[in-house]
mmCIF file of the C-alpha atoms, coordinates in Angstrom:
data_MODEL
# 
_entry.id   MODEL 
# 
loop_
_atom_site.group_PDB 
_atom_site.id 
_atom_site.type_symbol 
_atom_site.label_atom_id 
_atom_site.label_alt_id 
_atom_site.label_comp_id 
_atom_site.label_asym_id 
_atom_site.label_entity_id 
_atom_site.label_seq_id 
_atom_site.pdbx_PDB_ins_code 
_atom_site.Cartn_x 
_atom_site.Cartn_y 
_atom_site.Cartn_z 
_atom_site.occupancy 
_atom_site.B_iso_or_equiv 
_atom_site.pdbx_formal_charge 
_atom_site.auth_seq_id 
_atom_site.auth_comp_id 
_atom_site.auth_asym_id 
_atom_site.auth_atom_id 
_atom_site.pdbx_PDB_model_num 
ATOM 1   C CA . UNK A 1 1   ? -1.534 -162.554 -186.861 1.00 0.00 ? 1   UNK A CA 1 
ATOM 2   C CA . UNK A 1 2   ? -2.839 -161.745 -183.489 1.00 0.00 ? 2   UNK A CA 1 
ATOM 3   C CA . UNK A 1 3   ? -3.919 -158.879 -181.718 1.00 0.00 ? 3   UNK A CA 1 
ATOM 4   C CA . UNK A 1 4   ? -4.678 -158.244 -178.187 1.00 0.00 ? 4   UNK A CA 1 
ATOM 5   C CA . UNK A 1 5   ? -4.846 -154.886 -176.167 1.00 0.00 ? 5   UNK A CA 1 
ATOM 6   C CA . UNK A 1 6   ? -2.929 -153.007 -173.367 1.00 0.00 ? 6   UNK A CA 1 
ATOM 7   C CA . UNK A 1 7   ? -3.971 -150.987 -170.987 1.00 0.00 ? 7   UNK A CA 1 
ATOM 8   C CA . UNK A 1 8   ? -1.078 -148.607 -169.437 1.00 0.00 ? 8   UNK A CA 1 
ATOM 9   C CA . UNK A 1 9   ? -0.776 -148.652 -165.880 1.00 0.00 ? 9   UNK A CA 1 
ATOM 10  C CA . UNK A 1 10  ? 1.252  -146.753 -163.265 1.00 0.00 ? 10  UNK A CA 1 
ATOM 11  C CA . UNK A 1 11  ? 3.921  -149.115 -163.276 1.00 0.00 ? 11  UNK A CA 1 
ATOM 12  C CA . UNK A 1 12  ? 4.459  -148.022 -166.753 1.00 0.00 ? 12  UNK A CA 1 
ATOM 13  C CA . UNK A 1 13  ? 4.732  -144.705 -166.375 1.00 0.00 ? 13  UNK A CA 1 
ATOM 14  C CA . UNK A 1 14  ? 8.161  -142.883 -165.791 1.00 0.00 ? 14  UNK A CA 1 
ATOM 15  C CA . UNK A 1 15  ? 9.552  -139.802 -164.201 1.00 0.00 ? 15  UNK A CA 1 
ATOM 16  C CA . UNK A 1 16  ? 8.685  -138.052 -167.535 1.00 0.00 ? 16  UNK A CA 1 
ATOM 17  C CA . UNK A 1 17  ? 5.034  -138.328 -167.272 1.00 0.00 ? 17  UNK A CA 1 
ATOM 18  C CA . UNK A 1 18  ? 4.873  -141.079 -170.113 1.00 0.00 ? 18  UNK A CA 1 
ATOM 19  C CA . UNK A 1 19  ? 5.072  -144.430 -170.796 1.00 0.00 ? 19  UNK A CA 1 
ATOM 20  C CA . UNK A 1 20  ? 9.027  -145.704 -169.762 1.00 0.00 ? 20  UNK A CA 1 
ATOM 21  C CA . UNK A 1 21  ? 11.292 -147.114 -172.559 1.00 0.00 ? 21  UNK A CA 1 
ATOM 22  C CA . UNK A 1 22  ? 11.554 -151.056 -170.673 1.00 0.00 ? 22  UNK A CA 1 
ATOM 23  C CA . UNK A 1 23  ? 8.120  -150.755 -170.647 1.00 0.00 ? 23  UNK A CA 1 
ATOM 24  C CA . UNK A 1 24  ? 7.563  -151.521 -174.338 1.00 0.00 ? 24  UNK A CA 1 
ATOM 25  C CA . UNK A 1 25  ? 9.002  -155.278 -173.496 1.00 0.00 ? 25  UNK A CA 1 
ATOM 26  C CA . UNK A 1 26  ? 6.634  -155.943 -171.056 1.00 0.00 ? 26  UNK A CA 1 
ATOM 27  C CA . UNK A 1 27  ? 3.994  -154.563 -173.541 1.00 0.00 ? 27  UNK A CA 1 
ATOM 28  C CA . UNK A 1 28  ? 5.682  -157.113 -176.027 1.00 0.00 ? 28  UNK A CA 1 
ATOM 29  C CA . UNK A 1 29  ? 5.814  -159.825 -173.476 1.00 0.00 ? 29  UNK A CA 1 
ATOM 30  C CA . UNK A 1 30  ? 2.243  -159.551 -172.528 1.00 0.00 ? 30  UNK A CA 1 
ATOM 31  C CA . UNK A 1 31  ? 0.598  -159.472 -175.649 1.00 0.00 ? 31  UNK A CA 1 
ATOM 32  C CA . UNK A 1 32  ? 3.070  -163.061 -176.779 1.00 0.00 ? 32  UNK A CA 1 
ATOM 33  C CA . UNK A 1 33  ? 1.254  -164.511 -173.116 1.00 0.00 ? 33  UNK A CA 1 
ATOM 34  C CA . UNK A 1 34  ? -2.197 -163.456 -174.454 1.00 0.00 ? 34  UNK A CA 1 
ATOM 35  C CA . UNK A 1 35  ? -1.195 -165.127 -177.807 1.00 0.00 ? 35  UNK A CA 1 
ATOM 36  C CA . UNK A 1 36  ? 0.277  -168.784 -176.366 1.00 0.00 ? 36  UNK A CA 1 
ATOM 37  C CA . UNK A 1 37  ? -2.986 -169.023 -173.770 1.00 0.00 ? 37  UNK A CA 1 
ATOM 38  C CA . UNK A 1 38  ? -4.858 -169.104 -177.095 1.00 0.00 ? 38  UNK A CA 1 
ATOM 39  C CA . UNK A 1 39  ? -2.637 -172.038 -177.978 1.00 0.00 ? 39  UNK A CA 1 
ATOM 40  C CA . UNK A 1 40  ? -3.108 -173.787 -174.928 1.00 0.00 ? 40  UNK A CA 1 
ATOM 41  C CA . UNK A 1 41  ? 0.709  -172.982 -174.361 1.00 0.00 ? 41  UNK A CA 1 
ATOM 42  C CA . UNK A 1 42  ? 2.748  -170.391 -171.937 1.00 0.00 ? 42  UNK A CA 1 
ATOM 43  C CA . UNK A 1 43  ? 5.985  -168.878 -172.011 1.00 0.00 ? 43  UNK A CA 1 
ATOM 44  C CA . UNK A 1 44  ? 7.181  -172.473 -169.914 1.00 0.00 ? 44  UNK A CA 1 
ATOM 45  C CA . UNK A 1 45  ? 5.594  -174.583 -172.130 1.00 0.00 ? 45  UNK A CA 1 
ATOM 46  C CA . UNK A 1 46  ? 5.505  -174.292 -175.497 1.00 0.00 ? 46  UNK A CA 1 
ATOM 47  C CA . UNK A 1 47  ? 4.842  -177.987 -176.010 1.00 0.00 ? 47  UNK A CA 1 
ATOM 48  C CA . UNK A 1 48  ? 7.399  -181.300 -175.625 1.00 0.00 ? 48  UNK A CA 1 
ATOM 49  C CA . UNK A 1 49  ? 8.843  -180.272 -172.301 1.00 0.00 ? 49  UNK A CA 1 
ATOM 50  C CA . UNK A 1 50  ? 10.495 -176.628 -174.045 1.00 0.00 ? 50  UNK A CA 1 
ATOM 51  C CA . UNK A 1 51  ? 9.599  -172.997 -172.933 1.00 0.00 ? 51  UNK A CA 1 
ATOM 52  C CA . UNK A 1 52  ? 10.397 -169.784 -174.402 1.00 0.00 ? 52  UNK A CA 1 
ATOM 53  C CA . UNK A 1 53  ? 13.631 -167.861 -174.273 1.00 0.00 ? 53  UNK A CA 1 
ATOM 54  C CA . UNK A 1 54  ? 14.220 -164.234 -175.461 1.00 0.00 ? 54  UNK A CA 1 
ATOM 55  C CA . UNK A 1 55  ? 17.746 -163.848 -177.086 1.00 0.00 ? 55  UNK A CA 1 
ATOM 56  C CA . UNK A 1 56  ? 16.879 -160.503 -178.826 1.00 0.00 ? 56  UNK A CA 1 
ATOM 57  C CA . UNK A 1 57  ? 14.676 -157.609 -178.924 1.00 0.00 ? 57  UNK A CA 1 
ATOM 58  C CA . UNK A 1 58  ? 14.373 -154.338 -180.806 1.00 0.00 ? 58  UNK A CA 1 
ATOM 59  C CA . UNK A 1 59  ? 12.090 -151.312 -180.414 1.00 0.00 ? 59  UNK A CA 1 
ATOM 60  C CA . UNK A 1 60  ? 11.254 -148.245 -182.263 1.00 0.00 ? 60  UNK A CA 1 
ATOM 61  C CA . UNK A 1 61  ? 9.967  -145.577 -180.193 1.00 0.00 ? 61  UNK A CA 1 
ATOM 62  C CA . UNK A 1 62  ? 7.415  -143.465 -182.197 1.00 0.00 ? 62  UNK A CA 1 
ATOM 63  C CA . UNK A 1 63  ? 4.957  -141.821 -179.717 1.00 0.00 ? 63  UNK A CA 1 
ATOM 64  C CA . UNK A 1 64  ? 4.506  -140.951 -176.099 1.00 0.00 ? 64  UNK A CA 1 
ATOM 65  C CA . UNK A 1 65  ? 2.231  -143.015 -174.692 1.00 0.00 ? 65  UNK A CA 1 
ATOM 66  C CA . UNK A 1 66  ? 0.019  -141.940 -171.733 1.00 0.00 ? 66  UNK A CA 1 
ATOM 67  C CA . UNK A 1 67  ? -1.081 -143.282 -168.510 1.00 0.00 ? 67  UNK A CA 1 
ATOM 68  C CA . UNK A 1 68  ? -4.773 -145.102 -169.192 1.00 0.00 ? 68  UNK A CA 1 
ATOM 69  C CA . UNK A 1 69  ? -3.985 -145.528 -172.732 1.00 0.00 ? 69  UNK A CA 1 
ATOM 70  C CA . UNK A 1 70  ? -5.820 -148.491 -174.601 1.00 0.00 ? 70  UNK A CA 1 
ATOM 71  C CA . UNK A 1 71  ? -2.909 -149.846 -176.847 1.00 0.00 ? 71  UNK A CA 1 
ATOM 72  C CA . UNK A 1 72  ? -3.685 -152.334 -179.718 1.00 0.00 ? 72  UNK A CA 1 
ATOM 73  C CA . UNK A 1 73  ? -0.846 -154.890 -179.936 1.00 0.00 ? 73  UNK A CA 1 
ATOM 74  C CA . UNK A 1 74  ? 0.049  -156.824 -183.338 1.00 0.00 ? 74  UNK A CA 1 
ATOM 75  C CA . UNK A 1 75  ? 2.306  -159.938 -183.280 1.00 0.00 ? 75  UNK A CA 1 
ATOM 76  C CA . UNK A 1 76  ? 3.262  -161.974 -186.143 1.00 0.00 ? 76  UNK A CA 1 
ATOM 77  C CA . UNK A 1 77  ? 5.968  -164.362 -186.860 1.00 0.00 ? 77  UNK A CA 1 
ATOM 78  C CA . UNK A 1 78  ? 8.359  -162.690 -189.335 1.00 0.00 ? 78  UNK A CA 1 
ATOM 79  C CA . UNK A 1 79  ? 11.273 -165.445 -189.098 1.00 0.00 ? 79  UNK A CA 1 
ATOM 80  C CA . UNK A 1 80  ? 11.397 -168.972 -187.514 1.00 0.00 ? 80  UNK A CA 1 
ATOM 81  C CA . UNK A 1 81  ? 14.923 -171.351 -187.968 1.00 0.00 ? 81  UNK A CA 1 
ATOM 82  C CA . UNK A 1 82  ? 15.187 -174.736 -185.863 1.00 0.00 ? 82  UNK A CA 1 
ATOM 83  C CA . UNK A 1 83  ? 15.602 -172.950 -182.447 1.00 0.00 ? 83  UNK A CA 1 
ATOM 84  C CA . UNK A 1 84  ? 14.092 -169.402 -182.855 1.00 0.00 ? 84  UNK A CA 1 
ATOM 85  C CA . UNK A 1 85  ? 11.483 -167.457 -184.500 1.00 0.00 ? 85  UNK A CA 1 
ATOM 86  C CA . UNK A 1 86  ? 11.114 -163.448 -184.666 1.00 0.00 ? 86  UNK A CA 1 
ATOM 87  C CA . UNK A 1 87  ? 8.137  -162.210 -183.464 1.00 0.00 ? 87  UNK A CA 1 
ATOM 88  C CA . UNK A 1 88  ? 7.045  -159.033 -185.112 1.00 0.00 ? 88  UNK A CA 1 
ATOM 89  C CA . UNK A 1 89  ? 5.102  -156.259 -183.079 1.00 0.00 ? 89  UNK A CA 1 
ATOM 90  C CA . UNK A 1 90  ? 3.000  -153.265 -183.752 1.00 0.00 ? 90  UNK A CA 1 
ATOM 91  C CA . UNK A 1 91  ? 1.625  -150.934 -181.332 1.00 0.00 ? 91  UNK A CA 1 
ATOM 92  C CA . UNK A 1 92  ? -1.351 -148.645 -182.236 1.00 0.00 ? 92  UNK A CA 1 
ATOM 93  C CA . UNK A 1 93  ? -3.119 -146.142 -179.774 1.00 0.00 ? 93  UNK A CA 1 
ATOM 94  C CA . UNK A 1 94  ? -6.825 -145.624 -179.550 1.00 0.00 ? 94  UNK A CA 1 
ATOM 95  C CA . UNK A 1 95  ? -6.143 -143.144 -182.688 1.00 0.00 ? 95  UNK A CA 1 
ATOM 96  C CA . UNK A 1 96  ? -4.561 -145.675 -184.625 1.00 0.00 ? 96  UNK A CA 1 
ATOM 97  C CA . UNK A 1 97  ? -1.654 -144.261 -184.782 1.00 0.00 ? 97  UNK A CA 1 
ATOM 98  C CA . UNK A 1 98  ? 1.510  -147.032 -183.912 1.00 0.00 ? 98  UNK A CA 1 
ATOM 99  C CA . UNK A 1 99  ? 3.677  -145.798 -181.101 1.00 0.00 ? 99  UNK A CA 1 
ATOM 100 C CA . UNK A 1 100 ? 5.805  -148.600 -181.095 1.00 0.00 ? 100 UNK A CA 1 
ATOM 101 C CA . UNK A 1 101 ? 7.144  -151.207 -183.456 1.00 0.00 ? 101 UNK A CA 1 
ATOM 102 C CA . UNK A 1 102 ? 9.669  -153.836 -182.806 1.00 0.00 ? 102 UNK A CA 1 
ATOM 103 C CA . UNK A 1 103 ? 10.941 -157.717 -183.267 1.00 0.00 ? 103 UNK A CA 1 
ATOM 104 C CA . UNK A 1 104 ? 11.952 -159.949 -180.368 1.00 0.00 ? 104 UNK A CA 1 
ATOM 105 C CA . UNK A 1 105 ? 13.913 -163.056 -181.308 1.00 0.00 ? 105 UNK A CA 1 
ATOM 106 C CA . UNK A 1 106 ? 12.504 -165.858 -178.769 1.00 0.00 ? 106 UNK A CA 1 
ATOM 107 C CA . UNK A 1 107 ? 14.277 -169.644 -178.594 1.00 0.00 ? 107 UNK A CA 1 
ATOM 108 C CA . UNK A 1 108 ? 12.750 -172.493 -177.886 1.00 0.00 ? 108 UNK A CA 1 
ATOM 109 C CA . UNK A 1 109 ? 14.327 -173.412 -174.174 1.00 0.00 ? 109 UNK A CA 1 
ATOM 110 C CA . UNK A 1 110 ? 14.587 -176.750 -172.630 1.00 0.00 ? 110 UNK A CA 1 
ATOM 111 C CA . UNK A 1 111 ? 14.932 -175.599 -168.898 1.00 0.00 ? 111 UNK A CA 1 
ATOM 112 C CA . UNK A 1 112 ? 15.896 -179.073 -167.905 1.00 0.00 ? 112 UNK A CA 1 
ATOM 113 C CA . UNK A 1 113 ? 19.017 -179.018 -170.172 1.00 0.00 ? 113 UNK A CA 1 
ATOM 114 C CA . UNK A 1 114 ? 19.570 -175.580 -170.259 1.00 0.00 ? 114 UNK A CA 1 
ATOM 115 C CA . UNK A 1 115 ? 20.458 -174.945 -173.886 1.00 0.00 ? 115 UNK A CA 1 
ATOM 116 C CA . UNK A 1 116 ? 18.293 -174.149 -176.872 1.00 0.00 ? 116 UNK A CA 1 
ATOM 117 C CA . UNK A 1 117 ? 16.050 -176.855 -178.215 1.00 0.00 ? 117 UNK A CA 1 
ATOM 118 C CA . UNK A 1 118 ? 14.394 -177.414 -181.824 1.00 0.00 ? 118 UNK A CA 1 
ATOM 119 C CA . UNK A 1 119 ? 10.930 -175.658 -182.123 1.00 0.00 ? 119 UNK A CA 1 
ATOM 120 C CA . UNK A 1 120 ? 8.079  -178.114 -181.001 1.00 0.00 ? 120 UNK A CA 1 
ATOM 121 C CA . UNK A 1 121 ? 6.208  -179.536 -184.014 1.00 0.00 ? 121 UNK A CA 1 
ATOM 122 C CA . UNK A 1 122 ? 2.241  -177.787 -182.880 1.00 0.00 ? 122 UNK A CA 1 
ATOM 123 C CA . UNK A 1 123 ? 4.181  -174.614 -182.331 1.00 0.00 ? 123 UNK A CA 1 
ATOM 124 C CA . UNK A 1 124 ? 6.317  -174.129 -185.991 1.00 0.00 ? 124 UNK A CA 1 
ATOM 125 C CA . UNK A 1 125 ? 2.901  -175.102 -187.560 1.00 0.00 ? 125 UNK A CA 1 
ATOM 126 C CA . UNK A 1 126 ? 1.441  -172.412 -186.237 1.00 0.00 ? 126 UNK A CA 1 
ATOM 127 C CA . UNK A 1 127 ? 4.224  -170.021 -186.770 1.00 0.00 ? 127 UNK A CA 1 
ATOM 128 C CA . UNK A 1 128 ? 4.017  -171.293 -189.909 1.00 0.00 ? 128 UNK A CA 1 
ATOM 129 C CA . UNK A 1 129 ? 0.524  -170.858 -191.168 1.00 0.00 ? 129 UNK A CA 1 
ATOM 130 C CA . UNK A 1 130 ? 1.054  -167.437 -190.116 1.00 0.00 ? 130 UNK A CA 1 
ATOM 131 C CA . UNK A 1 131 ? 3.938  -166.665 -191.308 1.00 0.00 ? 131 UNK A CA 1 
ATOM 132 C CA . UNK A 1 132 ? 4.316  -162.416 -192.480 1.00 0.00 ? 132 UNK A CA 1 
ATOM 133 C CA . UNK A 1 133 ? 7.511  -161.794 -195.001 1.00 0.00 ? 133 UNK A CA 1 
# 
């Protein structure tokens, strides 16, 4: 499991006075860049010559979130096949209360090819090892 934080900017921030609904993928996406620069890794490389795809995503809206907000962002693998893995996320404010939940489904990418690849061995093991059912 990892957890990094978010702080909302202006760019996030819709017509409504609160955080936009697209937004919550760019929360997603920034907390999964947070997590692979821990690895050593980015979203275009992941390890033997792959990057990182996104095939899927789903979000649950639970609370409006406010310009200046500290978030708290979970990820954790949930699901990982030959290909893809699910990433599961969890989105707390400063109260602790989540404001958003959601999975994105991310393949493994060879860029050169342009067609899924097979997971790269030092990235399953860690998907593995922390592995949430």
């Amino acid at each position: 499991m990892f957890t990094t934080k978010y702080e909302v900017r202006i760019s996030d921030i819709n017509y409504g006075g609160h955080m936009g609904n697209e937004r919550a993928l760019v929360v997603f996406q920034q907390a999964r860049i947070n997590w692979l620069k821990t690895l050593n890794l980015s979203e275009l490389n992941i390890g033997e010559n792959k990057g990182l795809i996104q095939r899927r995503a789903n979000v649950e809206y639970l609370k409006e979130v406010s310009l200046g907000e500290v978030l708290n962002v979970k990820i954790y693998p949930v699901e990982i096949r030959g290909s893809y893995f699910v990433l599961a996320h969890e989105v707390t404010n400063e109260s602790g209360l989540t404001v958003l939940s959601g999975n994105v489904t991310m393949g493994a990418f060879d860029y050169d090819k342009k067609k899924l690849a097979k997971i790269p061995g030092d990235l399953k093991e860690v998907l593995d090892k922390n592995m949430v059912a």
